[in-house]
C-alpha positions as CSV (number, residue, x, y, z in Angstrom):
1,X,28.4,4.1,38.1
2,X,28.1,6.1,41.6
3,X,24.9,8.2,41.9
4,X,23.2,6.4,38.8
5,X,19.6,7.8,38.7
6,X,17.7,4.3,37.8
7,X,14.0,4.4,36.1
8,X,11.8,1.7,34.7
9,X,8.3,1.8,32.7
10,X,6.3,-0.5,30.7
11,X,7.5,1.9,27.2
12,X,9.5,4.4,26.3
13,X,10.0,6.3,23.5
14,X,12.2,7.7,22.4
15,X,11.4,11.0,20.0
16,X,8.7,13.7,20.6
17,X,7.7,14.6,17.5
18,X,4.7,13.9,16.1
19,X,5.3,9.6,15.5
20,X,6.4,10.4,19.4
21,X,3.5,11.9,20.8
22,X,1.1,9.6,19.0
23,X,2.7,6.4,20.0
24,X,3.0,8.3,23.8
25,X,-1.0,8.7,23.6
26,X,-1.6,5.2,22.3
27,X,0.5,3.4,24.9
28,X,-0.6,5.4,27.8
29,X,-3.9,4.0,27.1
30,X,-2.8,0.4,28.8
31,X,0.3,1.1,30.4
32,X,3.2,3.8,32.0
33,X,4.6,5.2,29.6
34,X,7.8,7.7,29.2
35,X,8.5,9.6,26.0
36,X,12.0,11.3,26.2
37,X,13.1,14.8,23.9
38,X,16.6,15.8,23.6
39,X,14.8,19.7,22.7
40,X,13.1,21.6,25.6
41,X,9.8,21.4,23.9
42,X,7.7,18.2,22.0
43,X,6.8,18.7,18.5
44,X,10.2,18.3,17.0
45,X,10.5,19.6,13.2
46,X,7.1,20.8,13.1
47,X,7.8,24.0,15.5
48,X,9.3,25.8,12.9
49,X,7.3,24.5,10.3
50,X,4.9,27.6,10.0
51,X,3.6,27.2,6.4
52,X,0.1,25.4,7.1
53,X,-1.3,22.2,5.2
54,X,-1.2,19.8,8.2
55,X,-3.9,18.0,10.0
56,X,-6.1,17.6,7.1
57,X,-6.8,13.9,7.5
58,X,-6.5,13.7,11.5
59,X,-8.3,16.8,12.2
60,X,-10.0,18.0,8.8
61,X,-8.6,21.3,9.2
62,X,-5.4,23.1,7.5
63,X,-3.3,24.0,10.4
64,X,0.4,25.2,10.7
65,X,3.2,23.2,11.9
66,X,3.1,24.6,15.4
67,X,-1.2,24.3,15.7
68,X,-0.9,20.9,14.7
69,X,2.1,19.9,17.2
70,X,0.3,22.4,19.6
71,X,-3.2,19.8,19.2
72,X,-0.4,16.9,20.3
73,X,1.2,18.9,23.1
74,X,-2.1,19.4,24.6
75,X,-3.2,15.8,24.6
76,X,-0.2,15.1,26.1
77,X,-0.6,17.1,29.3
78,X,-4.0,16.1,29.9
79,X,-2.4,12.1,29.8
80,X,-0.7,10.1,32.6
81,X,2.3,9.9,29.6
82,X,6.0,11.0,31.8
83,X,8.2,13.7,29.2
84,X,11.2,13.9,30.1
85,X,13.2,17.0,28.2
86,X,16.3,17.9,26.9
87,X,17.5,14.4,27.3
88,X,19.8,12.7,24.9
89,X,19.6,9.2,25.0
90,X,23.4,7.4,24.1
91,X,22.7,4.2,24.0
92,X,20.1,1.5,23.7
93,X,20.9,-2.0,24.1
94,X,18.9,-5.2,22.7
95,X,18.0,-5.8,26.5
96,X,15.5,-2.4,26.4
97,X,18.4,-0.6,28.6
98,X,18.6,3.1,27.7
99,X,21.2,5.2,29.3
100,X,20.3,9.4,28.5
101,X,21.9,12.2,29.6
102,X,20.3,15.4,31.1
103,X,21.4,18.1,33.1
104,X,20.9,17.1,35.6
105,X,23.3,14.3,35.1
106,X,23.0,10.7,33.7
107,X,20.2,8.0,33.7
108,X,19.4,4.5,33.3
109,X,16.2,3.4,32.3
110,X,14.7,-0.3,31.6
111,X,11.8,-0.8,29.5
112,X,9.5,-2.8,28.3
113,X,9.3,-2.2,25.0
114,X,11.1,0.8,23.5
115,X,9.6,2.8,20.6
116,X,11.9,4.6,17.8
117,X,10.5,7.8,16.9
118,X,13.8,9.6,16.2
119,X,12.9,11.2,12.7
120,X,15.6,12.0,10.0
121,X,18.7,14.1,9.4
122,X,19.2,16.6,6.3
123,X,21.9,15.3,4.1
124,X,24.8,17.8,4.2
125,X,26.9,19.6,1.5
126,X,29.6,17.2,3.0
127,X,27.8,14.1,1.2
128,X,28.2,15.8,-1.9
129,X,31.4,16.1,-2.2
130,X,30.9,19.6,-4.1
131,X,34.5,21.0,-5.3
132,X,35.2,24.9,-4.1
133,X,35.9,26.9,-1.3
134,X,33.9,26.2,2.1
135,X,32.9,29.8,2.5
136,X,29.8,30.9,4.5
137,X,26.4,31.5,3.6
138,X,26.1,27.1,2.7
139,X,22.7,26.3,4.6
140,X,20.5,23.0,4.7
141,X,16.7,23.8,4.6
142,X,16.3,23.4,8.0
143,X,18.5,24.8,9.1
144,X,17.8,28.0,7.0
145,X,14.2,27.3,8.4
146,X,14.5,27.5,12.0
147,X,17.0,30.7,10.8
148,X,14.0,32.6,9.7
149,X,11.5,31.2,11.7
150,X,12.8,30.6,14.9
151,X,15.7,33.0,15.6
152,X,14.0,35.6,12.9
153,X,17.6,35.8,11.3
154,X,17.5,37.1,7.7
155,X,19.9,34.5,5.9
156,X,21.0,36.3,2.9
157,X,20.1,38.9,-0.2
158,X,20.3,36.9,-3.1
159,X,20.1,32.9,-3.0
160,X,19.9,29.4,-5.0
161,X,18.4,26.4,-3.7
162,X,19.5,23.0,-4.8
163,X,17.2,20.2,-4.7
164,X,13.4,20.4,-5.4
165,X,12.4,18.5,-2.3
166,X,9.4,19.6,-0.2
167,X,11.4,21.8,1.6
168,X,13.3,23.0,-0.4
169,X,10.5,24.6,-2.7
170,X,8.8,26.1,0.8
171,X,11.6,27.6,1.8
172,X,12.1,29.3,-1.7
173,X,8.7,30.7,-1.0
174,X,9.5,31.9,2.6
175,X,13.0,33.7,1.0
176,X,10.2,35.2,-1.4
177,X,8.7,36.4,1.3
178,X,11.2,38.0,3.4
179,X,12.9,40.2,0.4
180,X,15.5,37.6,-0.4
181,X,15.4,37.1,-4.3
182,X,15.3,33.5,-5.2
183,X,17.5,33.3,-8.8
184,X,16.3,29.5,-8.9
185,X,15.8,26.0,-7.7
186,X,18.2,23.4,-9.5
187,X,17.6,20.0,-9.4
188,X,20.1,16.7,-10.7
189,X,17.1,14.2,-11.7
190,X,14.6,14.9,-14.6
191,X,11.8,15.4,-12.9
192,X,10.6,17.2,-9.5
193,X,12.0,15.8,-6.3
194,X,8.8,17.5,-4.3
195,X,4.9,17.0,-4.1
196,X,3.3,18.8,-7.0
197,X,1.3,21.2,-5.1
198,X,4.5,22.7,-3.5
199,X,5.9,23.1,-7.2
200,X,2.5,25.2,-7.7
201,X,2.5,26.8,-4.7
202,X,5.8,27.7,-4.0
203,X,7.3,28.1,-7.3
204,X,5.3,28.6,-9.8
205,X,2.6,30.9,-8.0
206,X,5.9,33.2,-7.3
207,X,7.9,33.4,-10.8
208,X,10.9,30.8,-9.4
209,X,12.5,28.8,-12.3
210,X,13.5,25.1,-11.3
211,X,15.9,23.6,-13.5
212,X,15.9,20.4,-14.1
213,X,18.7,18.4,-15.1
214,X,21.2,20.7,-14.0
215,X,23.3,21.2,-10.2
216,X,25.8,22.9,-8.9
217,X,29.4,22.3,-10.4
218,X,31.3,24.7,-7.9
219,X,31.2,27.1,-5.1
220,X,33.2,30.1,-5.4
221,X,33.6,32.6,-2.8
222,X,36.7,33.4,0.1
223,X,35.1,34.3,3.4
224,X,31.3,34.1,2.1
225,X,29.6,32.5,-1.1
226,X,29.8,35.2,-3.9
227,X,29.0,33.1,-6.9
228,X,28.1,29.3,-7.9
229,X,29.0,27.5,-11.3
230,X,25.9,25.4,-12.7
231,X,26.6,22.8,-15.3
232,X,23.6,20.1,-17.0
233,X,23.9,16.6,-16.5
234,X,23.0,13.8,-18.8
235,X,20.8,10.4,-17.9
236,X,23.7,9.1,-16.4
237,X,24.6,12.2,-14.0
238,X,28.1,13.1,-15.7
239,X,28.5,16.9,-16.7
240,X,27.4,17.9,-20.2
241,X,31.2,19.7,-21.8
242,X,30.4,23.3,-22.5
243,X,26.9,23.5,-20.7
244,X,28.5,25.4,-17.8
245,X,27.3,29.0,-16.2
246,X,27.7,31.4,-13.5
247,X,25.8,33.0,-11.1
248,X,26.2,35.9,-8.5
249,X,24.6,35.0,-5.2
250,X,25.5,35.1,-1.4
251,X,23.1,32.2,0.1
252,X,22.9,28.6,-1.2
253,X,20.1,26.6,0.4
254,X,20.9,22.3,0.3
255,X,17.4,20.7,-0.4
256,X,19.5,17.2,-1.1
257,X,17.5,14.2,0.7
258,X,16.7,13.3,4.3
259,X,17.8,10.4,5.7
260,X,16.4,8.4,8.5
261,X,18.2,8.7,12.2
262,X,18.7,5.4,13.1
263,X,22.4,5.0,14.7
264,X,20.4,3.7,17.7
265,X,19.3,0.9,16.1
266,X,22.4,0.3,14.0
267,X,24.2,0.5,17.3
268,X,21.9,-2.6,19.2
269,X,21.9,-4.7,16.3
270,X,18.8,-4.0,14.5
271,X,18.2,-5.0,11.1
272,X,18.5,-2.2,8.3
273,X,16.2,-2.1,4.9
274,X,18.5,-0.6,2.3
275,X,15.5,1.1,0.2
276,X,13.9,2.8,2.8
277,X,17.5,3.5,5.0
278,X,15.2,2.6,8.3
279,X,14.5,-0.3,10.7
280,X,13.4,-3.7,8.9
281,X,10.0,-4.0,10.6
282,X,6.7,-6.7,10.8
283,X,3.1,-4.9,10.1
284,X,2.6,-4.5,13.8
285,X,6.4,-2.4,13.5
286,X,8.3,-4.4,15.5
287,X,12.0,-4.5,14.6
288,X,14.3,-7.7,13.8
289,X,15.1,-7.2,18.4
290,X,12.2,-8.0,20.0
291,X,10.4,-5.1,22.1
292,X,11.8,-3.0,20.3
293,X,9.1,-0.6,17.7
294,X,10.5,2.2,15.1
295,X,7.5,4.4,13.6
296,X,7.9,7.8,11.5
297,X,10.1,9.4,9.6
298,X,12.7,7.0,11.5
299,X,11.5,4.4,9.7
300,X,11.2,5.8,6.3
301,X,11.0,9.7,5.1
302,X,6.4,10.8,5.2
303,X,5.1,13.3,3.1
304,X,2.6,13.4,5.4
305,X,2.3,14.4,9.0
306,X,-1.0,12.4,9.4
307,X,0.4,9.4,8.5
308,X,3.0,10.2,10.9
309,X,1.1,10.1,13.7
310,X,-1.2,7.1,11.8
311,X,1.9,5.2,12.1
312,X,3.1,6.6,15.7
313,X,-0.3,5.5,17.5
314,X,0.0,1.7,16.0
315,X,3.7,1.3,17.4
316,X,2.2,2.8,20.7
317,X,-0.4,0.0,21.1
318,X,1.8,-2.5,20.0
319,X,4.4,-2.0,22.2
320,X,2.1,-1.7,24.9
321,X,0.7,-5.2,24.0
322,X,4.2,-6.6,24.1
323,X,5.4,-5.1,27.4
324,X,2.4,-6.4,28.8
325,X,2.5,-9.5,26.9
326,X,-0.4,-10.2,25.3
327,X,0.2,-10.6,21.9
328,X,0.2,-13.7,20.1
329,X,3.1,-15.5,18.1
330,X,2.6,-15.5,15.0
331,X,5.4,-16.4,12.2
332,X,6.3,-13.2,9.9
333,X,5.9,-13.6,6.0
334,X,8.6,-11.8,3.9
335,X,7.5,-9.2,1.5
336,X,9.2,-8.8,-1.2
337,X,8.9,-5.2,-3.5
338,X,9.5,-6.0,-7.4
339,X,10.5,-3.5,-10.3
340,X,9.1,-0.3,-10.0
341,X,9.8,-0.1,-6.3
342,X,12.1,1.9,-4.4
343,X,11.3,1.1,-0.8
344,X,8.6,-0.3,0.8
345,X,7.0,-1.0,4.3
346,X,6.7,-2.7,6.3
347,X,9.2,-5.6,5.2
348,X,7.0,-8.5,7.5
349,X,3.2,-8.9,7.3
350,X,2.1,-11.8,9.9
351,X,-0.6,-14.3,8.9
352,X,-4.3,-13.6,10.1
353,X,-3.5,-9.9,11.1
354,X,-4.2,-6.6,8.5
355,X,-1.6,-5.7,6.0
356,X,-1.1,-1.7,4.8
357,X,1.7,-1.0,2.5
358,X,3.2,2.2,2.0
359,X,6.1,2.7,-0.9
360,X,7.3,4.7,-3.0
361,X,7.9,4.2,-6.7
362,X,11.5,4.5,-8.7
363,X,10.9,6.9,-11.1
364,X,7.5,8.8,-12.3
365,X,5.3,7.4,-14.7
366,X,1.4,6.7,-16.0
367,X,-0.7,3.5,-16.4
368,X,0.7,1.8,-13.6
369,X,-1.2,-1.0,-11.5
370,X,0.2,-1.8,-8.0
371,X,-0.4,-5.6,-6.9
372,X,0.0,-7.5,-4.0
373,X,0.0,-11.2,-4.0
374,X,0.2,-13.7,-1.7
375,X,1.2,-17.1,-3.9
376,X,-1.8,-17.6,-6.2
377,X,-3.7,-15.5,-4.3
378,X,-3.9,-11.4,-5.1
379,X,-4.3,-9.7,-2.0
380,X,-4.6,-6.3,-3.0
381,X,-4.3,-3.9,-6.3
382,X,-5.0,-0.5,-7.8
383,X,-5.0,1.7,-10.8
384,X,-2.5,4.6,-11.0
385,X,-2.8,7.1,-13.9
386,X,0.2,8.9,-12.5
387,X,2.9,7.7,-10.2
388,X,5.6,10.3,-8.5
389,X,8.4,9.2,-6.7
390,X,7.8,12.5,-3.7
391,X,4.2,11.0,-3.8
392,X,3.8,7.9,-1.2
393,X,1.6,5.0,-2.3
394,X,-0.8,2.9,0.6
395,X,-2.5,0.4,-0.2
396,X,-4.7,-1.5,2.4
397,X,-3.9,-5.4,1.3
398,X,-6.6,-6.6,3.9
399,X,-5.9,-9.6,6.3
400,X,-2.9,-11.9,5.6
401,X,-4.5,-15.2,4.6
402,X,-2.9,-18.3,7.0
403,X,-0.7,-20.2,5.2
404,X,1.0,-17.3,3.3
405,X,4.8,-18.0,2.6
406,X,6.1,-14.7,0.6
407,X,4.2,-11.1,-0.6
408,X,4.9,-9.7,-3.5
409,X,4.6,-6.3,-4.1
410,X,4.6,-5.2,-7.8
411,X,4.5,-1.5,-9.8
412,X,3.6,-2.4,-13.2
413,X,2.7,-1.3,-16.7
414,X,-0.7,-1.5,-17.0
């Protein structure tokens, strides 16, 4: 290609959110490093996340989305770490080729190692399937986020959200807050889809029902949403004859799932996990291509920003290690998650080298005990009274013992 603008470095990432900027910090450590951001500013999802409970863990303090991306963004300017903004990259190859395009036209970059940190999409009223008219007023959470708290655009009067994820139950609250009446939160499964302090503190604390068992049947409305049908749903998910109900409303917020943005790595051949929807990954997060590292909500969905960036720093010093080769070989051990488990990772622990789990259960329940076990040999394990599917589990299974041949990972009745 004429005029092709040709870079290399020791790692890039790609992704500056917060996984981003931690692995960018971590790498830069050892090597050069170039962390590229299809927005015109780092911090990703977390500069329009203005409700605060972030940083507790990293920085013992409660800070805001924006503080705690700002803490990052500062870090990052006092580093050697290269940002290169509002760049999309197009393609990656198993090779560690990137191709990105800017502005200021296209460019090819070689690396090292290459580090995923391309966090999740929304799931969209399109992967629903929901029968009615496609009137306006349908927003995803984020997008009905960065609405109010970006562009300060009032989304509506009266509104329903369905889903009780995390975000969905904030942004209830924030509707609260900016004179839009909130009729309620519906949500398909039996229990609460979000951490429990949200259902406190976003719903409860402000009068908002939440529904359970119950979604949306039908959308009604010609040029904008005027009214939604609400039916219940049994065990199985089928509609419950005669359970049906109206109601008047001109904003419907989608709080239906994220899913992890990984068509890069699909796209270079790398090796999917079906529970977690991410890159199949060893303990030191390297995917099934060599050089090539996935960390945050990439890999699987947080409900943490601290572990985030937990996660983001380790895939910066491995990569770095591997680009300047000098890691050892070491053959991966399959781990295996049993009942009770809907995703877990890593999916690879390596012999001799520190092992810490983080999964999330099927379905909630009490008296649990989570084991790891190595053959004869139990690794790891740990009383639950309660278990919540929003709620992530980690569990530090200490060093891999040599000789290991298969993990298992179990969520039992205690």
């Amino acid at each position: 290609m004429t005029g092709l603008k040709k870079l290399e470095y020791s790692v890039v990432i790609i992704g500056g959110g917060p996984a981003g900027m931690a692995a960018a910090l971590a790498a830069g450590e050892n090597c050069n490093v170039l962390m590229i951001e299809r927005n015109t500013k780092l911090g990703g999802i977390l500069n329009q996340c203005i409700h605060d409970g972030f940083g507790l863990l990293r920085f013992q303090e409660l800070l805001t989305g924006p503080e705690y991306a700002g803490r990052f963004q500062d870090f990052i300017k006092k580093s050697k770490v290269s940002v290169l903004l509002g760049a999309m990259v197009i393609k990656l190859t198993a090779k560690r080729e990137i191709i990105c395009v800017t502005r200021e036209g296209v460019i090819a970059i070689r690396a090292g190692a290459v580090i995923l940190a391309t966090g999740c999409r929304e799931r969209t009223r399109g992967a629903l399937a929901i029968p009615g008219t496609r009137p306006a007023g349908i927003y995803t959470a984020g997008v009905a986020q960065h609405l109010m708290n970006i562009q300060n655009i009032k989304i509506g009067t009266t509104a329903v959200i369905l889903g009780s994820g995390d975000i969905g139950m904030i942004m209830a609250r924030r509707l609260t807050l900016e004179g839009i009446k909130v009729l309620c939160v519906l949500e398909k499964q039996p229990y609460c889809s979000g951490l429990p302090r949200n259902r406190c503190q976003c719903l409860e604390d402000f009068g908002i029902p939440l529904h359970l068992n119950q979604t949306l049947r039908e959308i009604r409305g010609a040029k904008h949403v005027e009214q939604i049908v609400v039916a219940t749903v049994d065990r199985n998910g089928s509609f419950i004859p005669g359970t049906d109900y109206t109601l008047d409303c001109d904003t419907l917020v989608l709080s239906v799932g994220l899913i992890p943005e990984n068509e890069l790595a699909k796209d270079c051949g790398i090796e999917m996990e079906p529970g977690t929807l991410g890159c199949r990954v060893s303990s030191r997060l390297e995917t099934s291509v060599p050089g090539i590292f996935a960390c945050g909500n990439s890999l699987h969905v947080h409900d943490l920003v601290d572990y985030v960036s937990e996660e983001g720093a380790l895939a910066g010093k491995q990569a770095a290690a591997f680009a300047s080769g000098r890691r050892p070989l070491v053959k991966p051990v399959r781990i295996q998650a049993l009942g009770g488990i809907r995703g877990i990772t890593p999916q690879y622990a390596l012999c001799g080298e520190k092992l810490t789990l983080s999964l999330r259960p099927e379905a909630p329940g009490t008296n649990k005990r989570l084991r790891v076990i190595a053959g004869e040999t139990v690794l790891a394990q740990k009383f639950y009274q309660r278990t919540n599917p929003a709620e992530m589990i980690r569990i530090d299974a200490g060093v891999v013992p040599d000789g290991a041949i298969e993990i298992e990972v179990e969520l039992i009745d205690e």
